[in-house]
N, C-alpha and C positions, 0 to 999 in steps of 0.2 A: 504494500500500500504506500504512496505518493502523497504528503501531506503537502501544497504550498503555500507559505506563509504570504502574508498583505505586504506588500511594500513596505509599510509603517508600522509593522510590527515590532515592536519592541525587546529584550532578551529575556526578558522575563514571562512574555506571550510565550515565544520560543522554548522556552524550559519550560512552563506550565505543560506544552503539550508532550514533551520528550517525555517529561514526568509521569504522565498519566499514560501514556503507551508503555511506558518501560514497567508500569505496574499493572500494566495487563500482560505482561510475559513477551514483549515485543522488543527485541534489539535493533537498537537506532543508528542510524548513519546522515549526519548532517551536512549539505552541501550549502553554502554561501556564494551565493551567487552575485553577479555584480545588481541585477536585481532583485530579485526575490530570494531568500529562503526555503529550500525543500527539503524536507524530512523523509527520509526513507525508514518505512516501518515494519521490517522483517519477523515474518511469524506467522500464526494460522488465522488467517483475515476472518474467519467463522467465529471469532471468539468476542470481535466486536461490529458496530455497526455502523459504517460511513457517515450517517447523519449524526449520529454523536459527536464524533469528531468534527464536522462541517460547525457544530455549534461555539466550539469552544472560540476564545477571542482570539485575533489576530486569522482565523486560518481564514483562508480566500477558496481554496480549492482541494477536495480529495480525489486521486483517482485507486482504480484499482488495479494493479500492472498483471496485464493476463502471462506476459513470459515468463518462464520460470528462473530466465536469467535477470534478478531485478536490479542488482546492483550495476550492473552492467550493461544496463537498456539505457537506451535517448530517453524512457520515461522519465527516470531518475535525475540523468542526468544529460540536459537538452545538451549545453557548449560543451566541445570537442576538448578532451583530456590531454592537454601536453605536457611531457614528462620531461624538465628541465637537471640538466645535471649539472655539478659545482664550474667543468670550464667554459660554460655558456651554453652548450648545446642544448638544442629542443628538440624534440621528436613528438611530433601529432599536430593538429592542426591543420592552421596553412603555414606552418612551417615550410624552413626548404628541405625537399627528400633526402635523408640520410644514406647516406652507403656504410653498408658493413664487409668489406673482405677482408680474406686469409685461408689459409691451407683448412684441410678437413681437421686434421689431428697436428696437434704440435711435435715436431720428430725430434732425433736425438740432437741431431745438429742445429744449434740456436741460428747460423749463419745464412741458413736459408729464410730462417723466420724471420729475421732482419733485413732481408735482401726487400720479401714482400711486405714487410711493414713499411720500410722507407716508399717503394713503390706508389705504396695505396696513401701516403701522406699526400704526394709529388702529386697526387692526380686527385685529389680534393676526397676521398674516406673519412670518413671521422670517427670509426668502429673498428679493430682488429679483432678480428676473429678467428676461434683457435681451438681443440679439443684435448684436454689435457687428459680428459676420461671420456674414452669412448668404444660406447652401444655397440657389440656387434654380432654379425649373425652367427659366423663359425668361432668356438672357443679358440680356434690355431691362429688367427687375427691377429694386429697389433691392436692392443688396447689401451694406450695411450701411453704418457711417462707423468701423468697423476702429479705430485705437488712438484717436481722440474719442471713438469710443462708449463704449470703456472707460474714457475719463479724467468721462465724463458718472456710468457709473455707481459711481465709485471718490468721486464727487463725493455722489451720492447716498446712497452707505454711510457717509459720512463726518458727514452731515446729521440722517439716522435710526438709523442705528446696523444697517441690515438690512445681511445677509451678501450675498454675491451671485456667482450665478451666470450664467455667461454660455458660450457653446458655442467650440470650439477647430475648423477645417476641417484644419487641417495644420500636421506638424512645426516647418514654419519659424515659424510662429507661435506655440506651445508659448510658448516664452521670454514672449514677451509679454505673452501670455492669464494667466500666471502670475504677473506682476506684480502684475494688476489685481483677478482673479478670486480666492473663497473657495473656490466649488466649480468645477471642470471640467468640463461638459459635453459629451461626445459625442454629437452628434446620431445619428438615426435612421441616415441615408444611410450614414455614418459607422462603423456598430456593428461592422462587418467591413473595416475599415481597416487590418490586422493593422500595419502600421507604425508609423499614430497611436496605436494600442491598448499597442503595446511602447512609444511613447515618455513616454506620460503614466502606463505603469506604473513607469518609472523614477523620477518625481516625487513629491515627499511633498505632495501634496496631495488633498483630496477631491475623486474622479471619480463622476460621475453619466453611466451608461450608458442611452439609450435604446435600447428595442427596435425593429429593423429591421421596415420593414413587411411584406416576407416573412418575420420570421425563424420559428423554429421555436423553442419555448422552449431545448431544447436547443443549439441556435447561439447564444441571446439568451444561456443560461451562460455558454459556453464560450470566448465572447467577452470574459464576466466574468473569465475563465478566464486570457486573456491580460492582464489588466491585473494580476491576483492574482500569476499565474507571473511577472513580470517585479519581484514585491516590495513594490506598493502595495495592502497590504491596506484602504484606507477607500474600498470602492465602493460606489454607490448603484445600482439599477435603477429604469428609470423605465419601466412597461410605458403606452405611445400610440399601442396600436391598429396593425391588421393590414388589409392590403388587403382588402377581401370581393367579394363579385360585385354588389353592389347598393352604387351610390355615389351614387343619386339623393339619396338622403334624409340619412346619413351620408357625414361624409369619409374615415373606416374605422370597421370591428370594434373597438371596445373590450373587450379580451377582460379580464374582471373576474376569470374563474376563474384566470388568471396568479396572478394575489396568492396566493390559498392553498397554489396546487401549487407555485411558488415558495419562498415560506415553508415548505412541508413539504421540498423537496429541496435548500436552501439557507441559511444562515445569514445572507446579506446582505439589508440591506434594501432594499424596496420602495415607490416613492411611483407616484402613477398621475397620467397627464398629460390630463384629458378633454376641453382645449379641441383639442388634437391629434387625440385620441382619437375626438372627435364632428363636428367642426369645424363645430358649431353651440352659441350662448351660451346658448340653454334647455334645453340640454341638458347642461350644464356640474354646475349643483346636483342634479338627481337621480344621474349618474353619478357627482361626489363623494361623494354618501352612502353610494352602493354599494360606492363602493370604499374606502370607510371602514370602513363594516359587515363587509367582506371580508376586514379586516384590513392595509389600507395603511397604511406608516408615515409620510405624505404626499401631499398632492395638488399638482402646479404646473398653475396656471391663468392665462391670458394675461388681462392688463387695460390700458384704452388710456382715455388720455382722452375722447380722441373717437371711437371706434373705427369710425364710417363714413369717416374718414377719414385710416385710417392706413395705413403704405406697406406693411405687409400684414398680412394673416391677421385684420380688420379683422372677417368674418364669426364668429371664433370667439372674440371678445376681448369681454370685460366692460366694460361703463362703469361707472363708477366709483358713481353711483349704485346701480347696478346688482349692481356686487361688494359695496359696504355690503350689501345685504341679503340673497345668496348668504350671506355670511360670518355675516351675525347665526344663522342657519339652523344652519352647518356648525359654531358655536362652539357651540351646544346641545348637538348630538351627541358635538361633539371633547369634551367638557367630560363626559359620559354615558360615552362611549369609555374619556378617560385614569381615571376613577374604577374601572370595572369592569378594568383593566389593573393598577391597588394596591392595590386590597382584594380585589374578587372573583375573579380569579384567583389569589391565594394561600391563599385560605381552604379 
Protein backbone atom coordinates (compact mmCIF):
# COMPACT_ATOMS: atom_id res chain seq x y z
CA UNK A 1 0.00 0.00 0.00
CA UNK A 2 1.05 3.69 -1.21
CA UNK A 3 0.21 6.40 1.20
CA UNK A 4 0.91 10.05 -0.30
CA UNK A 5 1.31 12.71 1.94
CA UNK A 6 -0.25 16.67 1.16
CA UNK A 7 2.38 18.82 0.02
CA UNK A 8 1.97 20.76 3.51
CA UNK A 9 2.10 18.17 5.41
CA UNK A 10 3.86 18.50 8.24
CA UNK A 11 6.42 15.62 10.22
CA UNK A 12 4.50 15.18 12.77
CA UNK A 13 1.33 14.31 10.20
CA UNK A 14 4.04 12.12 8.74
CA UNK A 15 5.00 10.14 11.99
CA UNK A 16 1.37 10.00 13.10
CA UNK A 17 0.62 7.85 10.01
CA UNK A 18 4.04 5.61 10.08
CA UNK A 19 2.96 5.39 13.62
CA UNK A 20 -0.37 3.97 13.29
CA UNK A 21 0.62 1.47 10.28
CA UNK A 22 3.63 0.25 12.15
CA UNK A 23 1.10 -0.80 14.87
CA UNK A 24 -1.00 -2.59 12.74
CA UNK A 25 2.03 -4.83 11.90
CA UNK A 26 3.18 -2.84 8.68
CA UNK A 27 6.87 -2.16 7.84
CA UNK A 28 7.53 1.28 6.41
CA UNK A 29 9.71 2.67 3.99
CA UNK A 30 9.67 6.41 3.58
CA UNK A 31 10.44 8.29 0.31
CA UNK A 32 10.91 12.33 0.39
CA UNK A 33 10.38 13.49 -2.50
CA UNK A 34 11.05 16.95 -3.93
CA UNK A 35 7.27 17.19 -3.64
CA UNK A 36 5.32 15.08 -2.00
CA UNK A 37 5.92 12.52 0.79
CA UNK A 38 5.12 8.62 0.02
CA UNK A 39 4.88 6.01 2.56
CA UNK A 40 5.37 2.60 1.41
CA UNK A 41 3.38 0.35 3.63
CA UNK A 42 4.42 -3.30 3.46
CA UNK A 43 2.21 -6.14 4.90
CA UNK A 44 -1.00 -7.90 4.53
CA UNK A 45 -3.35 -4.83 3.13
CA UNK A 46 -6.47 -7.31 4.41
CA UNK A 47 -5.68 -6.29 7.90
CA UNK A 48 -6.71 -2.62 7.40
CA UNK A 49 -8.96 -0.52 5.26
CA UNK A 50 -7.88 2.30 2.64
CA UNK A 51 -10.52 4.77 3.98
CA UNK A 52 -9.07 4.73 7.38
CA UNK A 53 -6.09 5.77 6.28
CA UNK A 54 -7.50 8.37 3.50
CA UNK A 55 -8.91 9.96 6.95
CA UNK A 56 -6.01 10.55 8.89
CA UNK A 57 -4.46 14.31 8.53
CA UNK A 58 -2.11 15.32 6.06
CA UNK A 59 -2.67 12.14 3.78
CA UNK A 60 -3.83 13.36 0.12
CA UNK A 61 -3.88 9.99 -1.58
CA UNK A 62 -3.91 5.88 -0.97
CA UNK A 63 -3.24 3.46 -3.52
CA UNK A 64 -3.09 -0.18 -3.46
CA UNK A 65 0.16 -1.45 -5.40
CA UNK A 66 -1.31 -4.71 -7.37
CA UNK A 67 2.67 -5.89 -8.10
CA UNK A 68 4.19 -8.00 -5.85
CA UNK A 69 7.32 -6.04 -6.45
CA UNK A 70 6.37 -2.88 -4.21
CA UNK A 71 9.35 -1.46 -3.24
CA UNK A 72 10.58 -1.59 -6.51
CA UNK A 73 7.53 -0.33 -8.68
CA UNK A 74 7.08 3.49 -10.21
CA UNK A 75 4.04 3.13 -7.66
CA UNK A 76 6.21 3.77 -4.85
CA UNK A 77 8.58 5.31 -6.31
CA UNK A 78 7.43 7.63 -9.49
CA UNK A 79 11.47 9.61 -10.04
CA UNK A 80 14.12 7.47 -11.42
CA UNK A 81 16.76 6.17 -8.67
CA UNK A 82 20.26 7.36 -9.32
CA UNK A 83 22.90 5.74 -7.53
CA UNK A 84 25.76 8.28 -6.81
CA UNK A 85 29.19 7.12 -5.64
CA UNK A 86 31.94 9.10 -3.54
CA UNK A 87 34.12 10.08 -7.04
CA UNK A 88 31.20 11.62 -8.74
CA UNK A 89 29.76 9.14 -10.69
CA UNK A 90 25.91 8.48 -11.31
CA UNK A 91 24.35 5.80 -12.72
CA UNK A 92 20.36 5.96 -13.53
CA UNK A 93 18.43 8.48 -14.71
CA UNK A 94 19.22 10.68 -17.42
CA UNK A 95 22.59 10.23 -16.43
CA UNK A 96 25.21 9.63 -19.07
CA UNK A 97 25.53 5.70 -19.87
CA UNK A 98 28.03 4.19 -17.90
CA UNK A 99 30.56 1.54 -19.34
CA UNK A 100 31.73 -1.33 -17.24
CA UNK A 101 34.65 -3.54 -18.97
CA UNK A 102 37.26 -6.03 -18.05
CA UNK A 103 38.34 -9.75 -18.48
CA UNK A 104 35.60 -12.43 -17.25
CA UNK A 105 37.92 -13.68 -14.34
CA UNK A 106 40.98 -11.84 -12.85
CA UNK A 107 44.09 -14.33 -13.96
CA UNK A 108 47.23 -14.92 -12.24
CA UNK A 109 49.05 -12.33 -14.19
CA UNK A 110 48.01 -8.73 -12.62
CA UNK A 111 49.92 -7.21 -16.01
CA UNK A 112 47.28 -8.17 -18.32
CA UNK A 113 44.70 -6.67 -15.87
CA UNK A 114 46.56 -3.49 -16.07
CA UNK A 115 47.01 -3.44 -19.70
CA UNK A 116 42.85 -3.51 -19.93
CA UNK A 117 42.31 -1.30 -17.08
CA UNK A 118 44.51 1.46 -18.50
CA UNK A 119 42.61 0.72 -21.88
CA UNK A 120 39.09 1.18 -20.66
CA UNK A 121 40.26 4.42 -18.70
CA UNK A 122 41.92 5.82 -22.20
CA UNK A 123 38.44 5.33 -23.90
CA UNK A 124 36.07 6.89 -21.23
CA UNK A 125 34.95 3.36 -18.68
CA UNK A 126 34.20 4.31 -15.47
CA UNK A 127 33.65 0.60 -14.16
CA UNK A 128 36.40 -2.39 -14.10
CA UNK A 129 35.31 -5.30 -14.04
CA UNK A 130 36.62 -8.44 -12.98
CA UNK A 131 35.96 -12.11 -11.34
CA UNK A 132 37.90 -12.98 -8.48
CA UNK A 133 35.40 -15.94 -7.68
CA UNK A 134 33.80 -17.51 -10.24
CA UNK A 135 30.43 -19.63 -11.10
CA UNK A 136 31.40 -22.54 -13.04
CA UNK A 137 29.89 -25.37 -14.92
CA UNK A 138 32.70 -28.03 -14.81
CA UNK A 139 34.49 -28.43 -11.35
CA UNK A 140 38.09 -28.98 -13.66
CA UNK A 141 37.54 -24.98 -14.59
CA UNK A 142 39.42 -22.08 -13.29
CA UNK A 143 37.68 -20.71 -10.47
CA UNK A 144 39.07 -17.72 -9.89
CA UNK A 145 42.21 -16.42 -7.58
CA UNK A 146 39.57 -15.34 -4.72
CA UNK A 147 41.18 -12.57 -2.38
CA UNK A 148 44.52 -11.94 -5.02
CA UNK A 149 42.09 -11.36 -7.59
CA UNK A 150 40.74 -8.76 -5.55
CA UNK A 151 43.90 -7.22 -4.15
CA UNK A 152 44.98 -7.21 -8.36
CA UNK A 153 41.82 -5.39 -8.82
CA UNK A 154 41.93 -2.88 -5.73
CA UNK A 155 45.54 -2.49 -7.30
CA UNK A 156 44.18 -1.52 -10.44
CA UNK A 157 41.58 1.17 -9.12
CA UNK A 158 44.18 2.49 -7.29
CA UNK A 159 46.23 3.06 -10.75
CA UNK A 160 43.25 4.48 -12.93
CA UNK A 161 41.12 5.71 -10.64
CA UNK A 162 38.19 3.09 -12.23
CA UNK A 163 35.54 1.88 -9.70
CA UNK A 164 35.08 -1.70 -9.76
CA UNK A 165 33.03 -4.26 -9.75
CA UNK A 166 33.50 -7.73 -9.08
CA UNK A 167 30.61 -10.68 -8.34
CA UNK A 168 30.17 -12.19 -4.49
CA UNK A 169 29.08 -16.52 -4.63
CA UNK A 170 28.40 -16.47 -0.90
CA UNK A 171 27.64 -15.07 2.44
CA UNK A 172 30.83 -16.06 3.91
CA UNK A 173 32.42 -14.08 1.52
CA UNK A 174 30.36 -10.97 1.69
CA UNK A 175 32.96 -9.46 4.34
CA UNK A 176 35.40 -9.69 1.88
CA UNK A 177 34.03 -8.85 -1.42
CA UNK A 178 33.24 -5.62 0.50
CA UNK A 179 36.51 -4.61 1.27
CA UNK A 180 37.79 -4.61 -2.11
CA UNK A 181 34.63 -4.05 -4.34
CA UNK A 182 32.73 -0.47 -5.39
CA UNK A 183 29.92 -2.38 -6.61
CA UNK A 184 28.45 -5.81 -5.66
CA UNK A 185 27.79 -8.19 -8.03
CA UNK A 186 25.23 -10.85 -8.04
CA UNK A 187 25.67 -13.11 -10.69
CA UNK A 188 23.05 -14.77 -12.86
CA UNK A 189 23.12 -18.25 -11.12
CA UNK A 190 22.93 -16.32 -8.10
CA UNK A 191 19.73 -13.89 -8.77
CA UNK A 192 17.47 -16.39 -6.49
CA UNK A 193 19.84 -16.88 -3.72
CA UNK A 194 17.37 -15.45 -1.33
CA UNK A 195 20.12 -15.77 1.46
CA UNK A 196 22.99 -13.84 -0.44
CA UNK A 197 20.18 -11.50 -1.72
CA UNK A 198 19.11 -10.61 2.28
CA UNK A 199 22.76 -10.57 3.18
CA UNK A 200 24.19 -7.91 0.61
CA UNK A 201 20.73 -6.05 1.25
CA UNK A 202 21.80 -5.47 4.72
CA UNK A 203 25.04 -3.65 3.20
CA UNK A 204 25.40 -0.07 2.39
CA UNK A 205 26.97 -0.79 -0.78
CA UNK A 206 26.09 -0.74 -4.42
CA UNK A 207 24.45 -4.19 -5.73
CA UNK A 208 24.39 -4.98 -9.39
CA UNK A 209 21.78 -7.68 -9.89
CA UNK A 210 21.85 -9.92 -12.86
CA UNK A 211 19.14 -11.50 -14.53
CA UNK A 212 18.66 -15.25 -14.12
CA UNK A 213 18.78 -17.19 -17.38
CA UNK A 214 15.25 -18.56 -16.65
CA UNK A 215 14.11 -15.73 -15.00
CA UNK A 216 10.95 -14.02 -15.68
CA UNK A 217 11.12 -10.25 -15.55
CA UNK A 218 8.84 -10.52 -12.64
CA UNK A 219 11.29 -12.86 -10.43
CA UNK A 220 14.27 -10.61 -12.08
CA UNK A 221 12.10 -7.61 -9.65
CA UNK A 222 11.34 -9.38 -7.10
CA UNK A 223 14.53 -10.57 -6.41
CA UNK A 224 15.35 -6.74 -6.75
CA UNK A 225 12.72 -6.91 -4.20
CA UNK A 226 14.79 -8.63 -1.65
CA UNK A 227 17.62 -6.67 -1.78
CA UNK A 228 15.29 -3.38 -1.42
CA UNK A 229 13.10 -5.01 1.50
CA UNK A 230 16.14 -5.82 3.55
CA UNK A 231 17.20 -1.64 3.22
CA UNK A 232 19.78 -1.33 0.41
CA UNK A 233 18.08 0.92 -1.70
CA UNK A 234 21.20 1.60 -4.57
CA UNK A 235 20.48 -1.56 -6.87
CA UNK A 236 21.55 -1.97 -10.24
CA UNK A 237 19.94 -4.51 -12.84
CA UNK A 238 21.86 -5.88 -15.33
CA UNK A 239 19.49 -7.75 -17.99
CA UNK A 240 22.34 -10.90 -19.80
CA UNK A 241 20.04 -12.61 -21.75
CA UNK A 242 17.79 -15.61 -21.36
CA UNK A 243 18.02 -19.22 -22.29
CA UNK A 244 16.35 -19.77 -25.88
CA UNK A 245 15.85 -22.97 -27.91
CA UNK A 246 18.44 -22.01 -30.44
CA UNK A 247 22.07 -21.89 -28.82
CA UNK A 248 23.96 -22.77 -32.01
CA UNK A 249 24.60 -19.39 -33.13
CA UNK A 250 23.81 -17.26 -29.61
CA UNK A 251 25.00 -18.03 -26.02
CA UNK A 252 21.39 -16.78 -25.04
CA UNK A 253 18.35 -14.37 -25.95
CA UNK A 254 19.37 -10.92 -25.39
CA UNK A 255 16.01 -9.77 -24.43
CA UNK A 256 16.55 -5.70 -25.21
CA UNK A 257 12.64 -5.05 -24.69
CA UNK A 258 13.73 -5.72 -20.70
CA UNK A 259 15.09 -2.11 -20.72
CA UNK A 260 11.81 -0.27 -21.58
CA UNK A 261 9.37 -2.42 -19.62
CA UNK A 262 11.73 -2.39 -16.94
CA UNK A 263 12.12 1.21 -16.81
CA UNK A 264 8.26 1.76 -17.38
CA UNK A 265 7.42 -0.76 -14.09
CA UNK A 266 10.43 0.24 -12.12
CA UNK A 267 12.48 3.14 -10.95
CA UNK A 268 15.98 1.39 -10.61
CA UNK A 269 18.36 1.34 -13.16
CA UNK A 270 19.21 -0.79 -15.97
CA UNK A 271 22.77 -1.55 -17.61
CA UNK A 272 22.77 -4.52 -20.29
CA UNK A 273 25.59 -7.14 -20.36
CA UNK A 274 25.91 -8.31 -24.38
CA UNK A 275 29.08 -10.16 -24.02
CA UNK A 276 27.00 -12.50 -21.79
CA UNK A 277 24.03 -11.74 -23.58
CA UNK A 278 25.54 -12.94 -27.14
CA UNK A 279 28.54 -14.67 -26.12
CA UNK A 280 29.98 -13.62 -29.24
CA UNK A 281 32.42 -10.36 -29.65
CA UNK A 282 30.73 -9.14 -33.05
CA UNK A 283 28.01 -9.11 -31.74
CA UNK A 284 28.91 -7.02 -28.68
CA UNK A 285 28.69 -3.34 -30.61
CA UNK A 286 25.45 -3.75 -32.60
CA UNK A 287 23.68 -5.08 -29.30
CA UNK A 288 25.24 -2.15 -27.24
CA UNK A 289 23.79 0.33 -29.46
CA UNK A 290 20.54 -1.36 -29.04
CA UNK A 291 20.57 -1.30 -25.81
CA UNK A 292 21.55 2.15 -25.79
CA UNK A 293 18.98 3.29 -28.02
CA UNK A 294 16.54 1.39 -25.76
CA UNK A 295 17.26 3.27 -23.04
CA UNK A 296 20.11 1.52 -20.98
CA UNK A 297 21.65 3.35 -18.24
CA UNK A 298 24.90 1.09 -19.00
CA UNK A 299 26.43 -1.59 -20.99
CA UNK A 300 29.24 -4.16 -19.04
CA UNK A 301 31.30 -5.75 -21.65
CA UNK A 302 34.05 -8.38 -21.09
CA UNK A 303 37.71 -7.31 -22.50
CA UNK A 304 40.90 -9.53 -22.30
CA UNK A 305 44.14 -8.86 -23.44
CA UNK A 306 44.47 -11.73 -25.34
CA UNK A 307 41.40 -13.18 -25.34
CA UNK A 308 42.05 -16.42 -27.36
CA UNK A 309 43.69 -17.13 -24.43
CA UNK A 310 42.12 -16.58 -21.52
CA UNK A 311 40.94 -18.88 -18.78
CA UNK A 312 37.57 -18.07 -19.83
CA UNK A 313 34.70 -16.64 -21.63
CA UNK A 314 37.69 -15.86 -24.05
CA UNK A 315 34.86 -16.26 -27.16
CA UNK A 316 32.85 -13.22 -25.90
CA UNK A 317 35.66 -10.86 -24.79
CA UNK A 318 37.04 -7.90 -26.75
CA UNK A 319 40.63 -7.38 -27.60
CA UNK A 320 41.75 -4.47 -26.73
CA UNK A 321 42.39 -3.29 -30.13
CA UNK A 322 39.21 -4.32 -30.71
CA UNK A 323 37.37 -2.46 -27.62
CA UNK A 324 39.24 0.95 -28.84
CA UNK A 325 37.19 0.95 -31.66
CA UNK A 326 33.78 -0.65 -30.21
CA UNK A 327 34.14 2.39 -27.85
CA UNK A 328 35.13 5.18 -30.51
CA UNK A 329 31.59 3.93 -32.08
CA UNK A 330 29.50 3.76 -28.68
CA UNK A 331 31.18 7.27 -27.53
CA UNK A 332 29.33 8.85 -30.62
CA UNK A 333 26.01 7.63 -29.69
CA UNK A 334 26.62 7.93 -25.80
CA UNK A 335 27.73 11.54 -26.41
CA UNK A 336 24.13 11.91 -29.18
CA UNK A 337 22.21 9.86 -26.17
CA UNK A 338 23.46 12.05 -22.82
CA UNK A 339 22.73 15.48 -25.17
CA UNK A 340 19.08 14.54 -26.13
CA UNK A 341 18.73 13.22 -22.03
CA UNK A 342 19.60 17.62 -21.09
CA UNK A 343 18.11 19.47 -23.52
CA UNK A 344 15.71 17.46 -25.50
CA UNK A 345 13.81 15.98 -23.02
CA UNK A 346 13.10 18.82 -21.20
CA UNK A 347 12.04 21.16 -23.73
Amino acid sequence: MIIIMEKNATEKQIKSVCTHLENLGFRINLNHGEVYTVIAALGDKRLIQPQSISSLEGVKEVKIIQEPFKLASRETKEEDTVIEFPNGLKIGGNERPVIMAGPCSVEREIDGLLEVAYAAKEMGAKVLRGGAFKPRTSPYDFQGMEEKGLQYLAEAREKTGLLVVTEVMDTLDLPLVMEYADIIQIGARNMQNFKLLKAVGKCRKPVMLKRGGAASIREFLLAAEHILANGNEQVILCERGVKGFDSTYTRNVLDIAAVPLIKKLSHLPIIVDPSHGTGKRFLIEPMSKAALVAGAHGIMMEVHHDPDRAYSDGAQSLSIPQFREVMTNLNKLIGRIDYANKHLCSI
